[in-house]
C-alpha atoms as a printed R data frame, in Angstrom:
    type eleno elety resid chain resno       x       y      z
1   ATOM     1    CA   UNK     A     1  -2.237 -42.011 21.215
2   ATOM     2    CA   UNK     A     2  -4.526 -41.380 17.986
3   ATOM     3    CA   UNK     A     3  -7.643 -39.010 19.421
4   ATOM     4    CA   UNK     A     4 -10.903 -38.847 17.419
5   ATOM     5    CA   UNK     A     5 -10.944 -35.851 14.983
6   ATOM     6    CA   UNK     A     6 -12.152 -33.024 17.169
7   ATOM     7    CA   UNK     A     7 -12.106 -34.791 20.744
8   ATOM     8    CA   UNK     A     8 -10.941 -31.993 22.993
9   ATOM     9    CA   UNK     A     9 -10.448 -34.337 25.991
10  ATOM    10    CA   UNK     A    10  -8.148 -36.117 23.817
11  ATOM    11    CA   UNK     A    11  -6.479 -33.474 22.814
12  ATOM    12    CA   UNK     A    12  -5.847 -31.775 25.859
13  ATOM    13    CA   UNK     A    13  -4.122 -35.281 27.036
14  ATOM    14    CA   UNK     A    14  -1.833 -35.092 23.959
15  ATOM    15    CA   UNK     A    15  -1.099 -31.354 24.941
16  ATOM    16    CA   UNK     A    16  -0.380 -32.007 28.864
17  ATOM    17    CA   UNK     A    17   2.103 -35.022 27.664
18  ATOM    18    CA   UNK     A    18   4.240 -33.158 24.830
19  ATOM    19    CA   UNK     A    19   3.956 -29.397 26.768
20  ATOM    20    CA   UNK     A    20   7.111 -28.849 28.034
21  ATOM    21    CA   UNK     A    21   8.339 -32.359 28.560
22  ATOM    22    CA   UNK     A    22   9.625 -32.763 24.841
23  ATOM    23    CA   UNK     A    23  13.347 -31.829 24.576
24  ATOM    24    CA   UNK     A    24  13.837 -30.949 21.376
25  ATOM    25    CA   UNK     A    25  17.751 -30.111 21.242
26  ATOM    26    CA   UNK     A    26  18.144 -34.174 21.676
27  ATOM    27    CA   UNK     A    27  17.426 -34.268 17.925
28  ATOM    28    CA   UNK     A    28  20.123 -32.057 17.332
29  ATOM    29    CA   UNK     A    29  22.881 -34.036 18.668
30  ATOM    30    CA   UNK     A    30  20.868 -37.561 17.041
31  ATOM    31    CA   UNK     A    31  21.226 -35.579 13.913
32  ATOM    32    CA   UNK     A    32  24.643 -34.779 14.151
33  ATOM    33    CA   UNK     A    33  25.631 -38.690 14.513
34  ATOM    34    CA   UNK     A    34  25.374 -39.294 10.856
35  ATOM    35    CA   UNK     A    35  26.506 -36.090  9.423
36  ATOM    36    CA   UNK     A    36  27.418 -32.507 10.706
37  ATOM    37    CA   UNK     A    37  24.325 -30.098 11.173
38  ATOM    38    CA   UNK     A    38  23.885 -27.295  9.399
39  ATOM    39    CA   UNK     A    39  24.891 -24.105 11.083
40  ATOM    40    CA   UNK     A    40  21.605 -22.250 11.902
41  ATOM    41    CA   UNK     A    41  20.854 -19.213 10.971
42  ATOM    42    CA   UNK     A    42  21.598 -16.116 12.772
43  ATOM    43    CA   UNK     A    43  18.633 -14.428 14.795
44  ATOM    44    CA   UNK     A    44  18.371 -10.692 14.621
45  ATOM    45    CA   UNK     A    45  19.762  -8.822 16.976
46  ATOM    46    CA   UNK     A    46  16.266  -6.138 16.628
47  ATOM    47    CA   UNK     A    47  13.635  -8.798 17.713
48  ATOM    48    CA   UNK     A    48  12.486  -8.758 14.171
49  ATOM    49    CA   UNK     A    49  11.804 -12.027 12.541
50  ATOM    50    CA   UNK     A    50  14.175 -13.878 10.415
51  ATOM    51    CA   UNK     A    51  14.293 -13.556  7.065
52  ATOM    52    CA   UNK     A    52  16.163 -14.669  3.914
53  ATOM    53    CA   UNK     A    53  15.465 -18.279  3.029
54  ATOM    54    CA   UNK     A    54  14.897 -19.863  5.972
55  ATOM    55    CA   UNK     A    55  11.182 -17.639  6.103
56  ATOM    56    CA   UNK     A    56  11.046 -18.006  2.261
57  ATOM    57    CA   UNK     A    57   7.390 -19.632  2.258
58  ATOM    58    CA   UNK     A    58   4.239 -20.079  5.064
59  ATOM    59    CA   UNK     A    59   4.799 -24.424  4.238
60  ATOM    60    CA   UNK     A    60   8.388 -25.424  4.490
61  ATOM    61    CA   UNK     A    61   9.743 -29.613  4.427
62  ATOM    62    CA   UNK     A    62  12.149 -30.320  7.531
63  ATOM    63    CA   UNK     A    63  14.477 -33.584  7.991
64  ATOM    64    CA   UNK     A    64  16.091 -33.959 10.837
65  ATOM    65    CA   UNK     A    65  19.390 -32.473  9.671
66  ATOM    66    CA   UNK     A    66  17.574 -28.908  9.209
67  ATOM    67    CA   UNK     A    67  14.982 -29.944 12.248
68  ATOM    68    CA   UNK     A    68  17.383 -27.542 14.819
69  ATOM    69    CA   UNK     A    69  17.270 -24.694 12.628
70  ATOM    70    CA   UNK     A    70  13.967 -24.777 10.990
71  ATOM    71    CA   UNK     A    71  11.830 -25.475 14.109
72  ATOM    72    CA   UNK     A    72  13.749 -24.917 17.158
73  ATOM    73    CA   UNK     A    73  15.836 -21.860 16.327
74  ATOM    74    CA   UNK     A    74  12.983 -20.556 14.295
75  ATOM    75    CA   UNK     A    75  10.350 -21.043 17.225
76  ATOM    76    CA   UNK     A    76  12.343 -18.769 19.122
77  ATOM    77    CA   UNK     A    77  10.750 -15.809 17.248
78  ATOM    78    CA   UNK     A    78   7.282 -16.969 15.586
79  ATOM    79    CA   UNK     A    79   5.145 -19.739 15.712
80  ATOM    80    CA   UNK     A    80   6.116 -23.171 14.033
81  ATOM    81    CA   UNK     A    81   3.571 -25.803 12.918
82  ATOM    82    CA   UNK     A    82   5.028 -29.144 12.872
83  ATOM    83    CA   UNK     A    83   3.176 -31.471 10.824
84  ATOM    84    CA   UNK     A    84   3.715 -35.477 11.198
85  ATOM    85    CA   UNK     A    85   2.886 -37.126  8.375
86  ATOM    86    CA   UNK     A    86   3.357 -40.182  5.902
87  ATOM    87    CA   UNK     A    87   2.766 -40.529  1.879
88  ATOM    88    CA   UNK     A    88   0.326 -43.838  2.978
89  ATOM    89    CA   UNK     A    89  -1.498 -42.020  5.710
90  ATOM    90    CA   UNK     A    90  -4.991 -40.882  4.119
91  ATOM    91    CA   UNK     A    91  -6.455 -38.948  6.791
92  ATOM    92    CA   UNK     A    92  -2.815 -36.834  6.325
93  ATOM    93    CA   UNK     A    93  -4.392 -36.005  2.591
94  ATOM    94    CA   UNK     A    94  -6.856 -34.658  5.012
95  ATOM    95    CA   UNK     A    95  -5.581 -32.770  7.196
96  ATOM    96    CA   UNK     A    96  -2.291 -31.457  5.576
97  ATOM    97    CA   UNK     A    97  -4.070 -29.344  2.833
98  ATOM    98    CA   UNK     A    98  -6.194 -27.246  5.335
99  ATOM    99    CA   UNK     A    99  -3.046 -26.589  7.486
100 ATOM   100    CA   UNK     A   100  -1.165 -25.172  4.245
101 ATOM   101    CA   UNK     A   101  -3.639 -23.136  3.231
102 ATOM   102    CA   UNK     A   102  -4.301 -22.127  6.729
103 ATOM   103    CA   UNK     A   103  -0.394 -21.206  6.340
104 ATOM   104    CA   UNK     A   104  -0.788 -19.698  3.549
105 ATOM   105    CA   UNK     A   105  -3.477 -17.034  5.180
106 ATOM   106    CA   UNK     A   106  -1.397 -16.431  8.002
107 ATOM   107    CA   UNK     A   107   1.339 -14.145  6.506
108 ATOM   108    CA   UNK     A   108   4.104 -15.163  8.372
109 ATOM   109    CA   UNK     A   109   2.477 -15.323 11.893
110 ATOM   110    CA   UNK     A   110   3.510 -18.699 11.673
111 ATOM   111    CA   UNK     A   111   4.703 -21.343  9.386
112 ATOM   112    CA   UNK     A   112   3.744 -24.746  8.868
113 ATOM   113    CA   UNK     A   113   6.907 -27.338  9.206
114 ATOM   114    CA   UNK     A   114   5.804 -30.921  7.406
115 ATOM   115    CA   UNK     A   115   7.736 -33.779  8.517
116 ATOM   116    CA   UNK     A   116   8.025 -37.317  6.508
117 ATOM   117    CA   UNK     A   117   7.663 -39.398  9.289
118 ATOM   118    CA   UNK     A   118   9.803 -42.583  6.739
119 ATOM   119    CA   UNK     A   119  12.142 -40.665  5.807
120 ATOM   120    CA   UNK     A   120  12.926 -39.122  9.026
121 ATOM   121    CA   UNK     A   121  11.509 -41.731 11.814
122 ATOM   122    CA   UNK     A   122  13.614 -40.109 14.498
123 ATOM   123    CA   UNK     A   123  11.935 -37.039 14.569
124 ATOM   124    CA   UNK     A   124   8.530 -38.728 15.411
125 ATOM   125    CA   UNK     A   125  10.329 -40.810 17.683
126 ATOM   126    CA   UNK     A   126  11.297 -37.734 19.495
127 ATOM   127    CA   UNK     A   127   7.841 -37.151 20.425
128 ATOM   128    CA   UNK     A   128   6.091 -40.509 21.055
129 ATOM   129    CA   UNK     A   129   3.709 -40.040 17.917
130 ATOM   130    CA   UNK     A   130   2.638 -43.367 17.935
131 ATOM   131    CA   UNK     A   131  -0.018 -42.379 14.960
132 ATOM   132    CA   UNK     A   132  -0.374 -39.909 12.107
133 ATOM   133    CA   UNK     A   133  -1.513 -37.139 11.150
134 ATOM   134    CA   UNK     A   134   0.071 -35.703 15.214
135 ATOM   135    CA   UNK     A   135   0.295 -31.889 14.861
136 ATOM   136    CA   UNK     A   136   2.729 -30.136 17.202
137 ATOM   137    CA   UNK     A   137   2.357 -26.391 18.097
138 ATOM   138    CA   UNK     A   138   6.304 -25.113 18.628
139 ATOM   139    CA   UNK     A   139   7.221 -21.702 20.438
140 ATOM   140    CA   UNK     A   140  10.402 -20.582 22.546
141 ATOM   141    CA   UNK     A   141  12.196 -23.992 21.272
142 ATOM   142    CA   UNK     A   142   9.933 -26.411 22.955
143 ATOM   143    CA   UNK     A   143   6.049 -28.001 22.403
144 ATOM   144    CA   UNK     A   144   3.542 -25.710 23.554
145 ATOM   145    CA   UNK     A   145   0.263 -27.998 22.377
146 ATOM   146    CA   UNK     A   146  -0.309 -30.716 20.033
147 ATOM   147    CA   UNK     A   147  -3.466 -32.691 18.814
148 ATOM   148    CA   UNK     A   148  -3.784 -36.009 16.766
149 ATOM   149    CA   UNK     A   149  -6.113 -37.038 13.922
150 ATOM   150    CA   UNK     A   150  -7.849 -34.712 11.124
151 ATOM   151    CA   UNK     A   151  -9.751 -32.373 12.741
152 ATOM   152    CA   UNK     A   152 -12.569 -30.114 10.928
153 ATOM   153    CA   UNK     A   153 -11.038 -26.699  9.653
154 ATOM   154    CA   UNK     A   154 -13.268 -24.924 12.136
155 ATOM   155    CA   UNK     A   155 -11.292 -26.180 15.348
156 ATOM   156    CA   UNK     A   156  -8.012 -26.206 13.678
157 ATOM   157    CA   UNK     A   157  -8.546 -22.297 13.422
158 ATOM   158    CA   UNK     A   158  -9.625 -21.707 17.190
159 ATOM   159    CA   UNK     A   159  -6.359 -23.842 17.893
160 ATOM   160    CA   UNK     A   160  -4.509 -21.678 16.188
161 ATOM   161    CA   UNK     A   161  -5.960 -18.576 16.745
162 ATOM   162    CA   UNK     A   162  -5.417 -19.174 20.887
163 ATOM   163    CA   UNK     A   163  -1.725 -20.233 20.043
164 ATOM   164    CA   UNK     A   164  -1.439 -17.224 19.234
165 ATOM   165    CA   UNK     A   165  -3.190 -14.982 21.646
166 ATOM   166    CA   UNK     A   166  -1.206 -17.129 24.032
167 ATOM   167    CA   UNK     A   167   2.498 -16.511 22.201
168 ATOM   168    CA   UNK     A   168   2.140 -13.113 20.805
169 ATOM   169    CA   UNK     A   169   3.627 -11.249 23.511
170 ATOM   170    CA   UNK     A   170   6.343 -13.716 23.303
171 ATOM   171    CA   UNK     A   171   7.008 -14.090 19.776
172 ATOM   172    CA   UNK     A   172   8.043 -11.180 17.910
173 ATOM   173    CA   UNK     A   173   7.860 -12.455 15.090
174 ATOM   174    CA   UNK     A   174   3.914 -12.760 15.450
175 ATOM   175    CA   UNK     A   175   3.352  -9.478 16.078
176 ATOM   176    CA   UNK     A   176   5.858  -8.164 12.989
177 ATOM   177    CA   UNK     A   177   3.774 -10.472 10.936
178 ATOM   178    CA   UNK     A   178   0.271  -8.862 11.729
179 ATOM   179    CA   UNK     A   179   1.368  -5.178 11.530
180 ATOM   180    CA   UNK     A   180   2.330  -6.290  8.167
181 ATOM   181    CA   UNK     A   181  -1.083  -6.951  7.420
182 ATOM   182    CA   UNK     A   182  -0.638 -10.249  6.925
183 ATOM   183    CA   UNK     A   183  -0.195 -12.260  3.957
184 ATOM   184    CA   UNK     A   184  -2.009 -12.425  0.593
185 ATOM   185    CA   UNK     A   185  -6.032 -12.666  1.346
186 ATOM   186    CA   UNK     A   186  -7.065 -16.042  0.251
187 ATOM   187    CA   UNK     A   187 -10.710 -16.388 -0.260
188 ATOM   188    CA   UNK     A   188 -12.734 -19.051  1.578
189 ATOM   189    CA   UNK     A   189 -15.045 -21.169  0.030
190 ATOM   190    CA   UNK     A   190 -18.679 -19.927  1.351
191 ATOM   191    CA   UNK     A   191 -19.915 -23.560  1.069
192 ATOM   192    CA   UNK     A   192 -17.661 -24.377  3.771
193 ATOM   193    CA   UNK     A   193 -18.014 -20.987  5.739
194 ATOM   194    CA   UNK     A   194 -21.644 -21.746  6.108
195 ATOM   195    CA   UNK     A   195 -21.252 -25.352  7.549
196 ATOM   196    CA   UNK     A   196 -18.565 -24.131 10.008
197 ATOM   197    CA   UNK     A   197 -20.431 -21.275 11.168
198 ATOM   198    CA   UNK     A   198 -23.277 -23.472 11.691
199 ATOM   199    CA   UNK     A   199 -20.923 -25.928 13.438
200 ATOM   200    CA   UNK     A   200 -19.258 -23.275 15.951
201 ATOM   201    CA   UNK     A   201 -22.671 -21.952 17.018
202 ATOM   202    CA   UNK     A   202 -23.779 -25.823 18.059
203 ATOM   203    CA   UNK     A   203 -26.337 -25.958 15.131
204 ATOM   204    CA   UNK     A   204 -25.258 -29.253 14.248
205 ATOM   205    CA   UNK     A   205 -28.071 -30.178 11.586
206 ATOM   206    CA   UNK     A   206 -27.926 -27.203  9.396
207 ATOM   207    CA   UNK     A   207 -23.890 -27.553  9.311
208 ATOM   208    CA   UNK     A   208 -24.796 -31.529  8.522
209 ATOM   209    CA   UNK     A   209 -27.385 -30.240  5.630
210 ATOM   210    CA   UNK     A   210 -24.486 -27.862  4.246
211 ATOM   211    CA   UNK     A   211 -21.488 -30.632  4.195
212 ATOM   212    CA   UNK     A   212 -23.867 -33.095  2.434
213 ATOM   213    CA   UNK     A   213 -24.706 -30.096 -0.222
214 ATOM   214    CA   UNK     A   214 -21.323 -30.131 -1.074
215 ATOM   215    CA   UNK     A   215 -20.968 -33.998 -1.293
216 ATOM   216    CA   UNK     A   216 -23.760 -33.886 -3.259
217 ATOM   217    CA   UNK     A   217 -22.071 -32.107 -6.104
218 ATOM   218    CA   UNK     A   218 -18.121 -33.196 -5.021
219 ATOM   219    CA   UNK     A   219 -18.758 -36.513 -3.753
220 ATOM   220    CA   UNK     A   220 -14.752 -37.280 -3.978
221 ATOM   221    CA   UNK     A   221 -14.512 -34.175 -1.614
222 ATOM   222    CA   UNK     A   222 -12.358 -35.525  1.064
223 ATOM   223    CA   UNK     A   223 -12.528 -32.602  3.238
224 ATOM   224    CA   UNK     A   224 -16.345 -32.281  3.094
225 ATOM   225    CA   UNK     A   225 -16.736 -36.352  4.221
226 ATOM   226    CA   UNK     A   226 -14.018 -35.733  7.528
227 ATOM   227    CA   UNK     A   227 -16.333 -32.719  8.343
228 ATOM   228    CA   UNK     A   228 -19.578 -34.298  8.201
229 ATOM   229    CA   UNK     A   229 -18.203 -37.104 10.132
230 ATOM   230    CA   UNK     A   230 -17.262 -35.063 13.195
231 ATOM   231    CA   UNK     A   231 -20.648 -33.002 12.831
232 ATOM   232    CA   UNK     A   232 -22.303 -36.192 13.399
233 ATOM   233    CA   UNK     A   233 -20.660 -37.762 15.676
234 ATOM   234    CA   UNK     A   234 -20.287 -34.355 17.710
235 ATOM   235    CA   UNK     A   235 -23.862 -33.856 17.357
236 ATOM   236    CA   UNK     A   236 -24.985 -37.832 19.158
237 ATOM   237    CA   UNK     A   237 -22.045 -37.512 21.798
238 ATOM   238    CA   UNK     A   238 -23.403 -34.186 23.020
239 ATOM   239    CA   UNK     A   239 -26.932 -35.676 22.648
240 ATOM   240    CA   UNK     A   240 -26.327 -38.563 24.818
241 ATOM   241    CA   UNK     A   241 -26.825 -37.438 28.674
242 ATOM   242    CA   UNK     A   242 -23.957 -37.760 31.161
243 ATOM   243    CA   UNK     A   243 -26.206 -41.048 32.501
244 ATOM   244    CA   UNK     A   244 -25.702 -42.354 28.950
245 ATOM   245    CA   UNK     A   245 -23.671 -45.233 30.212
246 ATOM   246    CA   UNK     A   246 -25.560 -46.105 33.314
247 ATOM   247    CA   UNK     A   247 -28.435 -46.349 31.231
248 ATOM   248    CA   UNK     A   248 -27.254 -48.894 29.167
249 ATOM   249    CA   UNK     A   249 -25.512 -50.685 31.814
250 ATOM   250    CA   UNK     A   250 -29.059 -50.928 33.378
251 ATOM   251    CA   UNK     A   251 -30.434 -51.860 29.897
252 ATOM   252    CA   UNK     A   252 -28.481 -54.203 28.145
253 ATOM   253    CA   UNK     A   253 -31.523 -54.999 25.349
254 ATOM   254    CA   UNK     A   254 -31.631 -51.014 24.517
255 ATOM   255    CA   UNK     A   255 -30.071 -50.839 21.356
256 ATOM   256    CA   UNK     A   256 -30.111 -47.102 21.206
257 ATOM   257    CA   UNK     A   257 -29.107 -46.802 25.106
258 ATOM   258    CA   UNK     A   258 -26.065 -49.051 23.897
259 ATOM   259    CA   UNK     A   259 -24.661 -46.972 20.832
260 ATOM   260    CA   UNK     A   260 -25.209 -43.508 22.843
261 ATOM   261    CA   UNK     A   261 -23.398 -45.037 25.447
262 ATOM   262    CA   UNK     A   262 -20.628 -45.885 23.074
263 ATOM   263    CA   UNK     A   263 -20.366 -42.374 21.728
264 ATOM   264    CA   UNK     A   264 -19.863 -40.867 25.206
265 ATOM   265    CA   UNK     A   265 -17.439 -43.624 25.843
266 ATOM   266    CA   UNK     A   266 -15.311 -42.898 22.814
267 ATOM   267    CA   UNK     A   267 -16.175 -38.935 23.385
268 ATOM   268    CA   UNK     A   268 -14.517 -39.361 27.023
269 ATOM   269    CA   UNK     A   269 -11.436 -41.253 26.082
270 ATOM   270    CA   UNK     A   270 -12.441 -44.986 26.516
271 ATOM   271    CA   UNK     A   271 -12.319 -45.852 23.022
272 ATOM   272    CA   UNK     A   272 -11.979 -49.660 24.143
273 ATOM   273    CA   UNK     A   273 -14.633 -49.445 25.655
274 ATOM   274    CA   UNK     A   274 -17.269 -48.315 23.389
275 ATOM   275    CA   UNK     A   275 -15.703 -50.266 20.982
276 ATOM   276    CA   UNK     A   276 -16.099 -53.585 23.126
277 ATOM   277    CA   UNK     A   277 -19.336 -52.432 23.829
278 ATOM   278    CA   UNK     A   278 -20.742 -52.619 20.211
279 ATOM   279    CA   UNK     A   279 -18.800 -55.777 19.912
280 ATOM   280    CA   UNK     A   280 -20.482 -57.485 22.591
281 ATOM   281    CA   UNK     A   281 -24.170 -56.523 21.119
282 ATOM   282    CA   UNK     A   282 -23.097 -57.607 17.657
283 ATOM   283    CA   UNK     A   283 -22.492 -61.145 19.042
284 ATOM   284    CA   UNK     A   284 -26.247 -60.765 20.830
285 ATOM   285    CA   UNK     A   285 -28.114 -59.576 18.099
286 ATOM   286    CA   UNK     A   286 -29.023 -60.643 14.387
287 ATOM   287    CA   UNK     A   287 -30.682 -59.407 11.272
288 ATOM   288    CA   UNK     A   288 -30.968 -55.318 11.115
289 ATOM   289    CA   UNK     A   289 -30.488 -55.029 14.566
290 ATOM   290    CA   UNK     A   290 -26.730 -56.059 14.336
291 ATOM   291    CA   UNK     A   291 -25.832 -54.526 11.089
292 ATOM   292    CA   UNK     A   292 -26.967 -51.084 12.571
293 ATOM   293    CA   UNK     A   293 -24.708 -51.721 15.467
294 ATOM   294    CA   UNK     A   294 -22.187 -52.740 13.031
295 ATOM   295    CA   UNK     A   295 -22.515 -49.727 10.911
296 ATOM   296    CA   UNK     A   296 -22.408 -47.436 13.765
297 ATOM   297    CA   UNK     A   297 -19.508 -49.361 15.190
298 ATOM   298    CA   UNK     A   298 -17.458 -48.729 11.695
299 ATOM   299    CA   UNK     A   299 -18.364 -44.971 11.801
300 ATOM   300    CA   UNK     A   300 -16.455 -44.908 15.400
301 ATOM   301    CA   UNK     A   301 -13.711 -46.380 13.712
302 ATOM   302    CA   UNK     A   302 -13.606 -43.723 11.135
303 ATOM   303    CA   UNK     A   303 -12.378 -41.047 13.762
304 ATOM   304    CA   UNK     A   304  -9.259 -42.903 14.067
305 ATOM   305    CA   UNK     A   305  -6.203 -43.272 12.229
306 ATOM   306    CA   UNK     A   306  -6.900 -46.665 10.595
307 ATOM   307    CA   UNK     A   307  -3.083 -47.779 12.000
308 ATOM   308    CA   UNK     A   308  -4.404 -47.543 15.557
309 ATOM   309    CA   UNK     A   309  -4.207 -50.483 17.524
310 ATOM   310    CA   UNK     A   310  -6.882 -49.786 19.102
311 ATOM   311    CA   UNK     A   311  -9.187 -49.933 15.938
312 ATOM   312    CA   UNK     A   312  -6.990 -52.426 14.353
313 ATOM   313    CA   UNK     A   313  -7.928 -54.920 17.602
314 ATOM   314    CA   UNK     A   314 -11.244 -53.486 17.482
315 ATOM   315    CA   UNK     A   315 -11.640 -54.662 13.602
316 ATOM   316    CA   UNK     A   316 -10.893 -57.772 14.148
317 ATOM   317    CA   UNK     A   317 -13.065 -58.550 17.269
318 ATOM   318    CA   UNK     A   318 -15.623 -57.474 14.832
319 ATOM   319    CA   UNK     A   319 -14.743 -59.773 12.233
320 ATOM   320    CA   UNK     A   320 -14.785 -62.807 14.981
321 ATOM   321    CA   UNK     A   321 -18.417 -61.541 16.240
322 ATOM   322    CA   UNK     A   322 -19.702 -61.706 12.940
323 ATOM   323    CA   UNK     A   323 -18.026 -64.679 11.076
């Protein structure tokens, strides 16, 4: 069920299978098998939000003992972030920064709920994540929306911003938050402000020319290499014309007809597919020629969690086409 980082089809398929067919009190009583829960805390009879320690921080850490009160009973009055993720996962060290900062910024609106997927299996189990990073949007006790993989800042803060359009009539404890005024202003980094700017207005090359600025000084700079990924791979799946495929169907020698293909393939949730597409030109082609297929192939790959089975099969079909 891993999506490619900022694959809105994909997404929207992860959303319509958690939304409302997730329930969440079955942890509760898994929980309860191995020791007694926790009583949760009490709710306030005014609406308000909860406070005390259970709101003591915008990031908190939730096993499944304290999975009832800290997510479901919390949900019931502001939005809760649950964050799947594992200390081997990289594109978690990703993602899982950006959400707590995001957090952070939010003062309260919501709060971001990180889950050890090893220590605490069942809880991932409870929602089919068959791959990390999965990000589940909680409100009213149950999943509301829910995307996989390490998206670019830019669409994790539409996301969230429509969560809560959508729940703040709902959730008191969204609206206490904002006539608050929020939480403690952090700044942004303009560097990054000026490539997602560039990115939400479609102008794909300038937000390309600001990510590789900043790689050019921080080449380690994790969050600046996921970006400039999806920029470019957004960029040649948008590029490619809805006759993309039947053009390289038609045109089996077209090299670039196959790999734009592939990209709307992958971009429309047939992964496989572009994937065995690529695959089946490598084994056709030599020299440059199949080590830009290759490369291009790889680069797919990189918008998936490197556990999915999908790129895992993919990876080795590779291997066999070229050895």
């Amino acid at each position: 069920m891993t999506h490619p980082r900022g694959s809105a089809s994909k997404t929207a398929a992860l959303s319509a299978a958690l939304s409302g067919a997730v329930d969440l009190s079955a942890l509760k009583a898994r929980a309860e098998a191995p020791q007694k829960q926790p009583p949760a805390p009490p709710r306030p009879a005014d609406g308000a939000a909860p406070s005390g320690p259970a709101t003591a921080g915008a990031v908190i850490d939730v096993t499944e003992a304290t999975f009832q009160a800290e997510v479901v009973e919390r949900s019931l009055q502001q939005l809760v972030v649950v964050d799947l993720w594992a200390e081997w996962c990289g594109p978690c060290k990703q993602l899982s920064p950006v959400l707590e900062r995001l957090a952070a910024e939010s003062g309260g609106a919501w709060v971001l709920a990180k889950v050890d997927v090893d220590a605490n299996p069942r809880i991932a189990q409870l929602f089919g994540a068959q791959s990390i990073p999965t990000v589940i949007a909680i409100g009213g006790g149950q999943p509301v929306d829910a995307f996989s993989g390490a998206l670019p800042e830019p669409e994790i803060r539409k996301w969230l911003g429509s969560l809560l359009d959508a729940l703040r009539d709902r959730l008191p404890g969204i609206k206490a938050a904002e006539q608050n005024g929020g939480g403690v202003e952090v700044p942004e980094d303009p560097r990054f402000t000026e490539a997602e700017e560039a990115f939400e207005r479609g102008d794909f090359a300038a937000a390309q020319a600001a990510y590789e600025r900043i790689l050019d000084v921080e080449p380690a700079n994790e969050e600046a290499k996921t970006a400039l990924a999806q920029v470019k791979f957004t960029a040649r799946a948008e590029a490619a014309g809805p006759d993309a495929i039947a053009k390289a169907d038609a045109n089996p020698a077209d090299l670039d007809a196959q790999l734009a293909a592939a990209d709307l393939e992958v971009a429309g949730q047939q992964p496989e597919a572009g994937f065995a597409r690529l695959i089946a030109v490598v084994r056709r082609t030599a020299g440059d020629e199949r080590n830009k297929v290759r490369e291009h192939l790889v680069a797919l790959f990189d918008l998936f969690d490197s556990a999915d089975e999908r790129v895992m099969k993919a990876r080795r079909d590779l291997a066999s086409a070229l050895y």
